[in-house]
Backbone bond lengths (Angstrom), bond angles and torsions (degrees), N, CA, C in turn:
res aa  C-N    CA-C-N  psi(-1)  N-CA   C-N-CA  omega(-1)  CA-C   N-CA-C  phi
1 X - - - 1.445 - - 1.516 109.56 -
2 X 1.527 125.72 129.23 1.114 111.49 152.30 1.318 145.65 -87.70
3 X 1.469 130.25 175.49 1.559 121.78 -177.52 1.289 122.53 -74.64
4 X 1.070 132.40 173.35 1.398 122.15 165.07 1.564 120.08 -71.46
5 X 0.713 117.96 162.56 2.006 123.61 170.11 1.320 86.50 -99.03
6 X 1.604 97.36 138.69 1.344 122.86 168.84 1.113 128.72 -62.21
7 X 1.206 132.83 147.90 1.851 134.96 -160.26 1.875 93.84 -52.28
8 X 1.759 98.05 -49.93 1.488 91.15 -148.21 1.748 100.89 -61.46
9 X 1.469 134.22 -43.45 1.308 138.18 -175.91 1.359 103.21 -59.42
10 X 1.353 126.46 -25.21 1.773 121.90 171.71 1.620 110.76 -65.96
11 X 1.072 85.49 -47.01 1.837 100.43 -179.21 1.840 121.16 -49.80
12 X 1.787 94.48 -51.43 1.199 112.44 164.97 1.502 117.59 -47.56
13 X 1.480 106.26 -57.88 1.663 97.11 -167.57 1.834 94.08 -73.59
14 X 1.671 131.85 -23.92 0.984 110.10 -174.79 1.619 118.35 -64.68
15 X 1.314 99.35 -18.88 1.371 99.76 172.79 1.788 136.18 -63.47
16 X 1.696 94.39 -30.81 1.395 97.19 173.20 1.842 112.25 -80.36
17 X 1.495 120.25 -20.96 1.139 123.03 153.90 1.610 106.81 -45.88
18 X 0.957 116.81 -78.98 1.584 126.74 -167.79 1.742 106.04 -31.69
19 X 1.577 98.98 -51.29 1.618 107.19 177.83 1.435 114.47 -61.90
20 X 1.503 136.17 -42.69 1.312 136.07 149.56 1.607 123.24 -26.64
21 X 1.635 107.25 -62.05 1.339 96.48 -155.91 1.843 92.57 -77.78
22 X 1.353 113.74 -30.78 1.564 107.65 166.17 1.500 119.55 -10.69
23 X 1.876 100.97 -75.09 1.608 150.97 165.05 2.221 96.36 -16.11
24 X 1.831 79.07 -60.49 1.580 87.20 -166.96 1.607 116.00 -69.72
25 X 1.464 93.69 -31.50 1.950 85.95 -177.07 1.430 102.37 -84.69
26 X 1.225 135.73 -2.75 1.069 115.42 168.05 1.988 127.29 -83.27
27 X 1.385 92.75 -32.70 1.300 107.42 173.51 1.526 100.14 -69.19
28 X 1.160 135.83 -46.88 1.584 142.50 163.07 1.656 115.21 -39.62
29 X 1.534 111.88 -27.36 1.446 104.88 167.89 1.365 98.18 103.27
30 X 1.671 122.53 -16.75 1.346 111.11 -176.29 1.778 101.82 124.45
31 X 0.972 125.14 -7.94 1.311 117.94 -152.47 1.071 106.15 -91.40
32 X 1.617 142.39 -3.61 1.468 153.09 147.39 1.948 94.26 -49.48
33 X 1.418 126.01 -46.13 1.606 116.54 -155.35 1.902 85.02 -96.21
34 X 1.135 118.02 -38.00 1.454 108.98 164.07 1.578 129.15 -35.10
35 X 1.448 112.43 -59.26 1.373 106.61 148.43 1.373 121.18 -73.40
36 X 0.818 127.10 67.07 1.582 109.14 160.30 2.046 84.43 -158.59
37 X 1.257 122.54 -2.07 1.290 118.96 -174.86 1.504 101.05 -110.76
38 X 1.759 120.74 -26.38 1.340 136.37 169.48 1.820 99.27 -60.03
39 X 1.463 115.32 -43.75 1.468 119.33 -179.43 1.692 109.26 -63.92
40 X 1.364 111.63 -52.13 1.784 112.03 -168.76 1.573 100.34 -68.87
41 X 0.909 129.11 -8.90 1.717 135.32 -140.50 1.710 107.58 -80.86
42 X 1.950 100.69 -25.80 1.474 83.52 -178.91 1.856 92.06 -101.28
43 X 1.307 126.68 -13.52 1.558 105.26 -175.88 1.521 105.14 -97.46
44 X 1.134 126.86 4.92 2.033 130.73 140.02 1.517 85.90 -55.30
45 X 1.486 133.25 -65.06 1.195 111.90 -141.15 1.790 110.33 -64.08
46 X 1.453 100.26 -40.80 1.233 107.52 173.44 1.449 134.62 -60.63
47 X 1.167 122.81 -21.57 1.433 140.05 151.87 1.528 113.15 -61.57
48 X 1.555 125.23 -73.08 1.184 114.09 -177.57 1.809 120.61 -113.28
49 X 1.424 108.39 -19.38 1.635 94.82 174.69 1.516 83.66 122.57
50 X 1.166 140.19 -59.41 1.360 126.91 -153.41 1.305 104.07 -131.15
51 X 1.612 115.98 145.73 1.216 125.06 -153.96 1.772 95.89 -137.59
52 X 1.393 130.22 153.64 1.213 119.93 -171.67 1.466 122.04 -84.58
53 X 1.006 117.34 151.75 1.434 133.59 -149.38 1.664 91.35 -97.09
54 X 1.385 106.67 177.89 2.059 130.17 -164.61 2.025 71.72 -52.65
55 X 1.775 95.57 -80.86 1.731 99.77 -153.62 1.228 124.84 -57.51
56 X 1.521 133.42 -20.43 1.458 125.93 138.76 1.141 146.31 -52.78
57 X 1.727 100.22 -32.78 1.437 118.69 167.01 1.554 141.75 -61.08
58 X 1.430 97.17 -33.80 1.377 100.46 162.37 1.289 142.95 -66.34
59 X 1.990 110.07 -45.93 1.017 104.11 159.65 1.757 127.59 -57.07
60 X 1.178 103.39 -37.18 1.468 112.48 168.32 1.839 112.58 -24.12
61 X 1.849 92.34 -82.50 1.742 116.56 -169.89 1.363 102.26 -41.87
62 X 1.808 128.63 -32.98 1.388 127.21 -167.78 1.530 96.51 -83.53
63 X 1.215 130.83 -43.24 1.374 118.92 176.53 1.352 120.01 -73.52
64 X 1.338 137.14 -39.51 1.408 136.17 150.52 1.992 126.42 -34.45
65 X 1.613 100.96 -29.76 1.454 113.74 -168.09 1.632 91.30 -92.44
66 X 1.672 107.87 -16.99 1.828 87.70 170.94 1.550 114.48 -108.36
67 X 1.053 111.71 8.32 1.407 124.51 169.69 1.407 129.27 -98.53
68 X 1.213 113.51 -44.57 1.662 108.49 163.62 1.144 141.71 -75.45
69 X 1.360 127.53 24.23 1.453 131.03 -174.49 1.534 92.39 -116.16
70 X 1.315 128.78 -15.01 1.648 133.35 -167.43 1.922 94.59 -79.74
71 X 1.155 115.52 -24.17 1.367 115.44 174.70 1.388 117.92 -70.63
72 X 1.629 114.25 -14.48 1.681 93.77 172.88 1.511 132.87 -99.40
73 X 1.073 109.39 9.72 1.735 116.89 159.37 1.442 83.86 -92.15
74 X 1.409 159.77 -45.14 1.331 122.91 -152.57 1.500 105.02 -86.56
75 X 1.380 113.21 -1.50 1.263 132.40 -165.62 1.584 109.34 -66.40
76 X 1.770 82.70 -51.37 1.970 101.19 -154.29 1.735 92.52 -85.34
77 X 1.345 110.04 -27.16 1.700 123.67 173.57 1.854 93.48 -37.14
78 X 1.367 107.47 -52.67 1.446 102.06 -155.45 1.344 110.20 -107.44
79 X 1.522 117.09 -15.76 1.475 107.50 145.88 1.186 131.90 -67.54
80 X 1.574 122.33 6.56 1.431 119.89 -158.33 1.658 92.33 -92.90
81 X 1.668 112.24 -17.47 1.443 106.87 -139.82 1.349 76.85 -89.33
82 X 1.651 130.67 -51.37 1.285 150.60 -146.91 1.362 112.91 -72.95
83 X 1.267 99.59 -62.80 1.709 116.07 -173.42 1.648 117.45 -88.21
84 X 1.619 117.36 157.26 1.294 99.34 157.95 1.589 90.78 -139.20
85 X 1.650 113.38 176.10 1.309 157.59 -175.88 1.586 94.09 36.64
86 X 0.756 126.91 -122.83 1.569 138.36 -154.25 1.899 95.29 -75.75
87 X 1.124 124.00 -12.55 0.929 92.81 -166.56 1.736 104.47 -104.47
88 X 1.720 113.05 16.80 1.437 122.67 -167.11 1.415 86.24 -92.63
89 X 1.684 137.42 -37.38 1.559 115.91 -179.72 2.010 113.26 -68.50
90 X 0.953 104.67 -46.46 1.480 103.48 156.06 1.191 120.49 -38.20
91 X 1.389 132.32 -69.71 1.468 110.37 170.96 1.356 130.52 -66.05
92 X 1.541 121.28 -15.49 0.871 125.56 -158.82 1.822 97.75 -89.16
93 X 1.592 120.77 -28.98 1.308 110.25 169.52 1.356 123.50 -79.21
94 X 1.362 117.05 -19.01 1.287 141.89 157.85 1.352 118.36 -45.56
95 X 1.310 101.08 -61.48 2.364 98.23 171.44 1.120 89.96 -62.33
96 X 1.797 145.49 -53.83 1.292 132.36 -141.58 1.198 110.51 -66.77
97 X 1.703 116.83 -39.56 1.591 124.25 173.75 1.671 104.86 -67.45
98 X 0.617 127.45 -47.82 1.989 112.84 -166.33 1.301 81.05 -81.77
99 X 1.496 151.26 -28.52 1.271 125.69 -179.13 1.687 104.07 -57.03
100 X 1.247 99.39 -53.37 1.868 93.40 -166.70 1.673 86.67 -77.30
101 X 1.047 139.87 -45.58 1.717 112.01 -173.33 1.572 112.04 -49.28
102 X 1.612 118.35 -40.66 1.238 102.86 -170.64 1.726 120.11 -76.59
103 X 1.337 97.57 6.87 1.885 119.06 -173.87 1.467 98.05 -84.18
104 X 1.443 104.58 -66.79 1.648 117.97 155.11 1.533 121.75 -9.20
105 X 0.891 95.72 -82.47 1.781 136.40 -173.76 1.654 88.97 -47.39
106 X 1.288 118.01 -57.84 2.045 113.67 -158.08 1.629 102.79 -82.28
107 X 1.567 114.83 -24.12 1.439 110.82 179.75 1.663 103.94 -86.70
108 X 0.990 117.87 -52.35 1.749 115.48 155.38 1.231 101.73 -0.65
109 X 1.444 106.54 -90.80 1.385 133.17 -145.64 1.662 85.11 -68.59
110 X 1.461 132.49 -87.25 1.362 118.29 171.47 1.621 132.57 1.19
111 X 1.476 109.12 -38.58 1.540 111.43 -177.74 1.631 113.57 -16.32
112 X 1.546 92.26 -74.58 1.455 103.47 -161.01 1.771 108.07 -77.41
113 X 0.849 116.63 18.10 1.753 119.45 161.85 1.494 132.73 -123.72
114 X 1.684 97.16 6.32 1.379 109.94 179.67 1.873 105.76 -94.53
């Protein structure tokens, strides 16, 4: 049987993942941060009333699509402490999603002050 690999060397390679899918939403045009701004879009609405439109939105989805993938090594960092065996990838995609919803969620809300 072997041992486990240590959180921090998981983290590491999650990091060059993280740098990929970066890689990918950008070559994608953004459309990884598109959904995830299509997701915050109705509880922006509920907070302030207005949610960002096609020509705000894009630049938005491209900066969101290079920002939310950096949350899943910090993700598994903090599922490592919490969780164990099967249930550390579960949390660990779990922080990664409210990480990018709450990324979502602050540029939303930002619209109307940018």
């Amino acid at each position: 049987m072997t041992a486990p690999r240590p959180p921090l060397i998981v983290a590491l390679r999650l990091l060059v993942v993280a740098g990929v899918l970066a890689l990918a939403g950008m070559v994608l045009l953004g459309l990884p941060g598109a959904f995830w701004l299509a997701l915050a879009a109705p509880l922006a609405g509920l907070l302030t009333g207005r949610v960002a439109e096609a020509d705000a939105a894009w630049p938005l989805a491209i900066i969101i699509s290079l920002l939310w993938p950096w949350a899943l090594p910090l993700a598994y960092l903090a599922a490592a402490r919490l969780a164990r065996g099967g249930r550390r990838v579960i949390a660990t995609l779990a922080g990664t999603a409210v990480a990018a919803m709450l990324l979502a969620l602050a540029f939303q809300l930002s619209v109307g002050r940018i």
